[in-house]
N, C-alpha and C positions, 0 to 999 in steps of 0.2 A: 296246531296245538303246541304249548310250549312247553318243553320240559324244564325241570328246577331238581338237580339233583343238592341233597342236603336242606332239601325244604323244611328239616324241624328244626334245624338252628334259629338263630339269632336271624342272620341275615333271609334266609330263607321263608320265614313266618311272614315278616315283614314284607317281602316281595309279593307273595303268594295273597297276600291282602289288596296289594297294591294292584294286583293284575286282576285279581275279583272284582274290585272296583272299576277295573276297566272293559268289565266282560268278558276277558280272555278267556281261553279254555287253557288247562294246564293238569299238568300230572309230574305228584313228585314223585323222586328216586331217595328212597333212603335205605341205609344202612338195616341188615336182617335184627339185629341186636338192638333196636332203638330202643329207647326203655319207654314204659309205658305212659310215664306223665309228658312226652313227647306227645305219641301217638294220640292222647287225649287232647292236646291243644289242636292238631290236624283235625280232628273228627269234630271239636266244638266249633271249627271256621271251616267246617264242613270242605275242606282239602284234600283230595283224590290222590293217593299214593301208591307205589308199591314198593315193595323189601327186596332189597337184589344183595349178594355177595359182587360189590367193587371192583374186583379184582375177575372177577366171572365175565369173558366176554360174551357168551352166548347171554346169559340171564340178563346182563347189561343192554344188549341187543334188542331183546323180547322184550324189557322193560320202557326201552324208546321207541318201539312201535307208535308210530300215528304219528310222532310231533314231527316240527319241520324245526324247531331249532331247541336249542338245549343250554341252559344259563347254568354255569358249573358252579355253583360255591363251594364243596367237597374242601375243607383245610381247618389247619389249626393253632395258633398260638403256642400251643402247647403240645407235646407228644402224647399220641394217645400210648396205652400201655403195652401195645401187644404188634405194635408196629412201627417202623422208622418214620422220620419228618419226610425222607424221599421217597418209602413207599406212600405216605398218604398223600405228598403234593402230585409228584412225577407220576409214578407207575397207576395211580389211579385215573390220573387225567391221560395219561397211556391209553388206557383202557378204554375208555370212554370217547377218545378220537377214534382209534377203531370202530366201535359201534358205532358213533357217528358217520362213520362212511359206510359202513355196511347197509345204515338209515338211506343213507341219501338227504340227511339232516343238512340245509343250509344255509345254515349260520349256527356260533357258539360265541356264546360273552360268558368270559371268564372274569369272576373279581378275584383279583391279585394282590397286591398289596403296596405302598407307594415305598421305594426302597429297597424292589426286590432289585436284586440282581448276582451275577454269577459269583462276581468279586466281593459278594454281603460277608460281613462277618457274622451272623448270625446262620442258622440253619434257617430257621424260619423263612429270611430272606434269601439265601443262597435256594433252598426249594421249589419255593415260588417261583422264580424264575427259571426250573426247570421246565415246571408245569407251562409255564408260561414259552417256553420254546418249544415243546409238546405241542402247542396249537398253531402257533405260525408255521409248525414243520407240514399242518394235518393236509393241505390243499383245501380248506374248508374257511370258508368267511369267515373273521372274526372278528371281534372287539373285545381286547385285552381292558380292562379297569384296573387304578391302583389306587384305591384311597388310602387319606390320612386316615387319622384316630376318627373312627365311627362313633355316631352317639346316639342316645336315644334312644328310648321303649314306648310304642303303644300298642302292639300285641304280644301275647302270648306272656311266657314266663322266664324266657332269657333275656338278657341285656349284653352290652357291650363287654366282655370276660375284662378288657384291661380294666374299663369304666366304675364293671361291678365290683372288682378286686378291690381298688382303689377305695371306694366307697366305701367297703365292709373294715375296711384299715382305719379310714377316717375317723368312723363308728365308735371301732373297738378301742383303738393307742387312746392317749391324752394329746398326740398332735396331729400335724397334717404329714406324713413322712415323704420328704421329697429325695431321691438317689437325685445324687450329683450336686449339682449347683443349683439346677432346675431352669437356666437358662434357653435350652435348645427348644426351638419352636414347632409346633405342630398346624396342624391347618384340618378343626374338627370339624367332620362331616352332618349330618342331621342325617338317620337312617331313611326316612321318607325323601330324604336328595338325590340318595343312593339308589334306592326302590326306581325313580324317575328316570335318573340316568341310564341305567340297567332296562330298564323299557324303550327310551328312546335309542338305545344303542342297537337296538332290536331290525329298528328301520334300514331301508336300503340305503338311506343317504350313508351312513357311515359302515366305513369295512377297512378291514384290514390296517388295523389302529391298536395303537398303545397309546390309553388318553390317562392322564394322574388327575384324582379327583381333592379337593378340598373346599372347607367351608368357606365364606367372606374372610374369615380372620385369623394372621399367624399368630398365636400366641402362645408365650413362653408354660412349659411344661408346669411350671409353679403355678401361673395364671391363672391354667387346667385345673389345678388340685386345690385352687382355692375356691373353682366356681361350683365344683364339686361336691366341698364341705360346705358351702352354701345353700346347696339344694338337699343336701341331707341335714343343716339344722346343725352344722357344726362349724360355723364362720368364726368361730372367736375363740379357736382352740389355735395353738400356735405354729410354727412348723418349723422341720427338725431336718437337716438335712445328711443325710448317712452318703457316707463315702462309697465309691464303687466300690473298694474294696474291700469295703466290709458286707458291703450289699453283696457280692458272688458269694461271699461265707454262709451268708446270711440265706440266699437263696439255694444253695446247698444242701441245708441243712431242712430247709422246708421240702424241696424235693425228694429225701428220703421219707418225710412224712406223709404227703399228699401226692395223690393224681394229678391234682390241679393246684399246685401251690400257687401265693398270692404271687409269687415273682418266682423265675428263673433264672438260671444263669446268661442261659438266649438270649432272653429280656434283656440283661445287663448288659451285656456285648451293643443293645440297640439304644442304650441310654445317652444321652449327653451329645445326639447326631440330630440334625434341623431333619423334619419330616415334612414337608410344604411342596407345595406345587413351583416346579418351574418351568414347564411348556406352558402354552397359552391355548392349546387342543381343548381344554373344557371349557375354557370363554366361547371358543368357535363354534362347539356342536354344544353343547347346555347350557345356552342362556337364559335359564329361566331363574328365577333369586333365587338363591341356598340360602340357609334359615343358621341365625349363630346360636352358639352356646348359652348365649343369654336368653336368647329370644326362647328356647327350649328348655327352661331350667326346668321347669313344671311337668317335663317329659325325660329328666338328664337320666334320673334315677327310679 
């Protein structure tokens, strides 16, 4: 059996479809507090869960009973409000390797994020690759994953948070608002790429790996936000390009507003840096085609 802790997010939903489809048996781990138009997409794709406190190794423990491996999405873009970026990457994936050996769980693919690293200037990324040292430390098989920019909805009721941010900006301004130049390139994933990946990393053939994942195509962050406004019906609005420096003002002042504002200042720290694939590890182990931006428009939003 497969565990999927954070199976009512975004990435989660999607997996849990994906593994349906493949007759897997599987049971998710989430959060005690999920709210309930979560728990309602679970119960409509009929997806087997339980509500553990995170941080609880016994309950975390009892919750992984039966499985033999455990896919961790557990992370956030964004701070949740009642906890640091380190307790939700690190100390919960802490947790969760312990329980993992208490299991006898073996193997854990973790999606990480492409970027992380010790030396990131962001939290986001300095995090991640806590968590992410967290598992190589566990003695437990693994396959570390780092995608680019994630894309793509066809279950449930979330989407890509940077994508859907994006999108509702598109919407609302009279232009396309791009921070910076817009030049630094990404390499967008297709969520059913990811789904695949994350399945075939499952197998014996691969272990003990850090593979970065991206779509066919690097393309410039502007590129992104025009194909965007495209698929929302808003291609022929113009686009405005806001300094970082006014963008940390600017997302400042949203952060005192929202939980989830449209931008952080995290965010801004990650702007204006190339986010693409440069090992050639996911040519070797997933060769199967990744689907572009284009070819998904009809899926972007």
């Amino acid at each position: 059996m497969i565990a999927i802790t954070g199976v009512s997010g975004y990435i989660g939903i999607h997996l849990a479809r994906f593994l349906q489809d493949k007759n897997e048996k599987l049971i998710g781990i989430i959060k005690e507090n999920t709210a309930k138009e979560d728990l309602d997409v679970l119960d409509r794709y009929s997806i087997p869960y339980k509500k553990v406190d995170f941080f609880d190794h016994t309950a975390l423990t009892n919750a992984l009973s039966g499985a033999t491996k455990v896919v961790h999405l557990i992370g956030s873009i964004y701070r949740p409000k009642t906890i640091s970026m380190e307790e939700l990457h690190k100390n919960i994936t802490s947790t969760l390797v312990m329980s993992a050996k208490t299991n006898g769980l073996k193997k854990i693919v973790y999606v990480s994020a492409l970027g992380s690293a010790e030396s990131a200037a962001s939290d986001y990324h300095k995090t991640k690759s806590f968590a992410e040292q967290e598992i190589k430390n566990s003695s437990i098989p693994y396959v570390i994953l780092q995608p680019s920019l994630i894309f793509g909805k066809l279950y449930g009721i979330r989407n890509s948070k940077i994508i859907a941010r994006l999108a509702q900006s598109i919407t609302k301004l009279p232009f396309i608002p791009i921070v910076g130049d817009g030049k630094n390139k990404l390499q967008p994933l297709f969520i059913k790429d990811l789904s695949r990946s994350i399945y075939e990393s499952m197998g014996d053939e691969i272990s003990n790996l850090t593979i970065q994942l991206g779509g066919p195509q690097q393309l410039a962050f502007e590129d992104i936000a025009k194909t965007i406004a495209k698929a929302v019906g808003m291609d022929k609005k113009p686009t405005f390009h806001i300094k970082k420096g006014a963008a940390r003002i600017l997302a400042a002042v949203m952060e005192t507003l929202s939980s989830q504002p449209k931008i952080t200042r995290d965010q801004v720290k990650m702007i204006g840096k190339d986010n693409i694939v440069t090992s050639d590890l996911m040519d070797r182990y997933f060769t199967f085609k990744k689907s572009s931006l284009e070819e998904k428009l009809d899926k972007l939003v």
